[in-house]
C-alpha positions in Angstrom: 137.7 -95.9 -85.7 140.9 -97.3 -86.5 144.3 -97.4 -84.8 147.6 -96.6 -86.0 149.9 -99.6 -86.9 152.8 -100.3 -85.4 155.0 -99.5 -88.2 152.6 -96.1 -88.6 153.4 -95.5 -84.7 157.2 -95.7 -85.5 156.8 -94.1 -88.6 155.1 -91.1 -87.6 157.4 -90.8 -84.2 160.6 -91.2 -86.6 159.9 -88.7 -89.0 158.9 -86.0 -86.2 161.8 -83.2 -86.0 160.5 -80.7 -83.3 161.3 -82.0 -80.3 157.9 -79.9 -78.7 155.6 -82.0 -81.2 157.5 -85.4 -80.9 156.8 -85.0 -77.0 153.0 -84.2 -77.5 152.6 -87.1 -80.0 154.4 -89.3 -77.5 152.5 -88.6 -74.7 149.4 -89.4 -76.8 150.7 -92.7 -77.7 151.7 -93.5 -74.1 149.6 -92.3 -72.0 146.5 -92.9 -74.2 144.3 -89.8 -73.3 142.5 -87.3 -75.2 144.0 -84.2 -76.4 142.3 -82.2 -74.2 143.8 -83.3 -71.0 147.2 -83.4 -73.1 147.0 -79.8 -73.4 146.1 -79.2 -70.0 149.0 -80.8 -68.1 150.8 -78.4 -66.0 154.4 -79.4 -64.8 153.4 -79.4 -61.2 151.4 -82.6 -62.4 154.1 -84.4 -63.3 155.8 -86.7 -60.5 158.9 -88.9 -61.2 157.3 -91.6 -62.2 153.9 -90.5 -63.2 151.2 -87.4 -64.6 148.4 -86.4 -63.1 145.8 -85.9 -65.8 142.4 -84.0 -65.0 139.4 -85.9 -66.9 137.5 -83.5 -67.9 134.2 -85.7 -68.4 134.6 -87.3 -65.2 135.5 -84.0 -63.4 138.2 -86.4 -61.3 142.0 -86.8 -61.1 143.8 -90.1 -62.2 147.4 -91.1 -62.2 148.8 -92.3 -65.6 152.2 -93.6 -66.2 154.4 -93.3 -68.2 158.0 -95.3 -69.8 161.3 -94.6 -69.2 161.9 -93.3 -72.5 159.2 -90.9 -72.7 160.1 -89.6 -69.6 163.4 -88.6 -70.4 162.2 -87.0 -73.8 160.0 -85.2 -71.3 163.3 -83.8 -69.0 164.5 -83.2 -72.2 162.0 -80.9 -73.1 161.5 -79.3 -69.7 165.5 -78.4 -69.2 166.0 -77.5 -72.6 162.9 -75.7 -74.7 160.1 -75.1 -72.3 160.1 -71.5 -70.4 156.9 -70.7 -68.5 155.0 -67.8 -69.6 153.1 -66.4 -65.8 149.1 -66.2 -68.2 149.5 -70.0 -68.9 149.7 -71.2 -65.5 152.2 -73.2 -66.0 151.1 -75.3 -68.8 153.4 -78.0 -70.3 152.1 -77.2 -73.9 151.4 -73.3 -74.8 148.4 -74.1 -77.1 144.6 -75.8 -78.0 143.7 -78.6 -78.7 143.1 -77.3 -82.4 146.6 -76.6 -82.4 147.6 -79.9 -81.2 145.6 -81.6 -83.8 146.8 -79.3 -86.5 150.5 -80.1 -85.5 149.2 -84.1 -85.4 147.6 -83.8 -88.7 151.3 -82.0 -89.8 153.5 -84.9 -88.7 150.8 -87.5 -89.9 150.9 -86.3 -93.8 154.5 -86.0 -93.6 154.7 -90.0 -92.3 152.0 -91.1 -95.0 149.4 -92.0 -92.4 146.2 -92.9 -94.0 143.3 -89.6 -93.4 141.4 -91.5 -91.7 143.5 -92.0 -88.9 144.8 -88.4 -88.9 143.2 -86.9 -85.6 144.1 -87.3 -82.1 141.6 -90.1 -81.0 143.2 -92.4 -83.4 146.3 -92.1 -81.2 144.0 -93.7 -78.3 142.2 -95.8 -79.8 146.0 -97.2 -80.7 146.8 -97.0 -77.1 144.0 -99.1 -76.3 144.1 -101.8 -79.0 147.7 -102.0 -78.3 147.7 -102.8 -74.7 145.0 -105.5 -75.1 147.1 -106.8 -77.8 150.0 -107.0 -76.1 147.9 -108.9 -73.1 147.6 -105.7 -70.7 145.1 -105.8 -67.7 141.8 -104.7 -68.8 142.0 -103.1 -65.5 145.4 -100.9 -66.2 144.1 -99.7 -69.1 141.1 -98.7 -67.4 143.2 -96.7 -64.8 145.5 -95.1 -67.6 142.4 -94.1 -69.7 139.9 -93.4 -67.3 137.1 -95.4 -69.2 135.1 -98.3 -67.8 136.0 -102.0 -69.2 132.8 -101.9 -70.5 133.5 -98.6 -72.5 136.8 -100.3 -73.4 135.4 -103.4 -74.4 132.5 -102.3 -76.4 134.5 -99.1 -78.5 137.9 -100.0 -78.5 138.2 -103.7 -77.9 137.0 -105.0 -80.9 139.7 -106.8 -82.4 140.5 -106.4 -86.4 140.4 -108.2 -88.9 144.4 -109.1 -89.2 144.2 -109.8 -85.8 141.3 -112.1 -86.3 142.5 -113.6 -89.0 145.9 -114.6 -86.7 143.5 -116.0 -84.4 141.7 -117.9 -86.5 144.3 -119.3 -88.4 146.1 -120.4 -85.1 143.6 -122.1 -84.1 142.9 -123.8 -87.4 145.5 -126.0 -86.6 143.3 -127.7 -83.5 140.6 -128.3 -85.5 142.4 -130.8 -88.1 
């Protein structure tokens, strides 16, 4: 499994026009969960400065936060080109989770993402790898994932090789 660079990330968000898919790929980048509780978030679960998301495998609620930036995108959206339709309950996005991948996989050809990272758990597993990078609490990413360190740890914390090789490098310089 790999994650998305961070050029790739701005890449891929850049290049989005639609302002319904730039908001789904966003919130997979952000809030780092699959695309099945993507497409099931109803706008009574989002609070100002959070969403509720409904795991699915864990048949529980959890709180996951989200930036500034994403959530204006997200008022955005709501005030200007979502209209609820009564059979959907509400839902923020009208569609499946094949959809959702179909309009990732869209957006993904049109940035040049390499195929293998062209499906929704590769925005995640960026998520993930990204927090950790950046020197996130084990513990927050936990909460905003809804996976146990040790699940983190063991399938999304191994580091890669360019950051290994930073490491490594770094550290050369103690050992002469």
């Amino acid at each position: 499994m790999k994650a998305l660079t961070q050029d790739e990330v701005r890449r891929l968000l850049v290049c989005i026009t639609d302002k319904r898919d730039k908001l789904l790929i966003q919130l997979g980048f952000v809030l780092g969960c699959r695309v099945s509780e993507i497409v099931a978030i109803r706008v009574r679960d989002i609070l100002p400065d959070r969403i509720v998301i409904h795991d699915e495998k864990k048949d529980a609620l959890r709180e996951c936060v989200i930036d500034t930036e994403t959530r204006s995108q997200l008022e955005h959206y709501l005030a200007k080109a979502w209209a609820p339709e009564p059979h959907r309950r509400h839902m923020l996005f009208y569609f499946s989770t094949k959809t959702a991948n179909r309009i990732l996989k869209k957006w993904c050809e049109v940035a040049g993402i390499p195929l293998d990272k062209r499906h929704w758990h590769a925005l995640r597993h960026t998520y993930v790898v990204q927090s950790l990078e950046a020197g996130i609490p084990i513990g927050h990413v936990c909460e905003q994932t809804g996976d146990s360190p040790v699940t983190i740890l063991r399938v999304y914390g191994r580091p890669g090789i360019d950051s290994r090789r930073q490491v490594i490098n770094e550290r050369g310089r103690f050992w002469k």
